[in-house]
N, C-alpha and C positions, 0 to 999 in steps of 0.2 A: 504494500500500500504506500503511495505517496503522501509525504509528511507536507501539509499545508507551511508556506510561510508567512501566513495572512498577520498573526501574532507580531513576528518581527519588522513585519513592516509597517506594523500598527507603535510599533514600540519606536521606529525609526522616525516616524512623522511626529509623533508624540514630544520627542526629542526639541524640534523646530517652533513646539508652543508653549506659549508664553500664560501661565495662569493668573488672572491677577482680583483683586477682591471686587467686590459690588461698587457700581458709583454711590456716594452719597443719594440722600432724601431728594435736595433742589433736583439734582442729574436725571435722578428713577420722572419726578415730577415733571420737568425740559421732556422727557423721551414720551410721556404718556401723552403731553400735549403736542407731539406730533402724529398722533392718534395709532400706537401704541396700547395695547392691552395689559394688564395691571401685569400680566406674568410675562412677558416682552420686552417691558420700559426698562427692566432693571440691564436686560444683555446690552441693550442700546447707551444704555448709563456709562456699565461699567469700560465698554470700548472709549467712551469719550476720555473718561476721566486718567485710563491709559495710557489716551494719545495713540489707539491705533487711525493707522490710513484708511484701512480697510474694515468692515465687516462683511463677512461670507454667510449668507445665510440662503437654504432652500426654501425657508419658509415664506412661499408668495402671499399664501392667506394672511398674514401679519402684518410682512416688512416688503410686499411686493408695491405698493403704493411710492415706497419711500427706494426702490432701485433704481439706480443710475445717479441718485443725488447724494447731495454730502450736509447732512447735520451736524452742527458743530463742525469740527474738523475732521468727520467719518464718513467715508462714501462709504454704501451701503449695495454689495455686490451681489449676486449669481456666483453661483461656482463657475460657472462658465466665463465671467466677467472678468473674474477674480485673475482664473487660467490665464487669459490675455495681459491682463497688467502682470503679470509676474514674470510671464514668459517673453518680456521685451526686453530688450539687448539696455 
């Protein structure tokens, strides 16, 4: 039987991120009033408060309103969006 390496390459990607704590109250509050749902606003927050460039999210039902633009200092991507801006020279 072939030994999956899906583990290692889950542990390898893993590697490449960055964990970081919740935004603040104002931040979660900024993120709901760009109509964000009370369980949403927080991921929205905590990217801000980071300072990432990017958010990568599948979720259209949420955060597809808000794809292609940048809240705060967070564009708000597609995986597929995402693929493109990283994969440039």
């Amino acid at each position: 039987m072939k030994t999956s390496t899906a583990v290692e390459d889950l542990e390898d990607l893993l590697k490449q991120v960055t964990r970081v704590a919740e935004g603040g109250p104002s931040l979660v509050a900024w993120a709901a009033g760009l109509g964000l749902p009370e369980n949403d606003a927080p991921i929205l927050a905590s990217a801000a408060a980071a300072g990432a460039a990017l958010l990568v999210t599948g979720d259209r039902r949420h955060f597809g309103h808000l794809y292609g633009k940048t809240a705060g200092r967070v564009r708000i991507v597609t995986i597929r969006e995402a693929l493109k801006v990283l994969s440039k020279p």
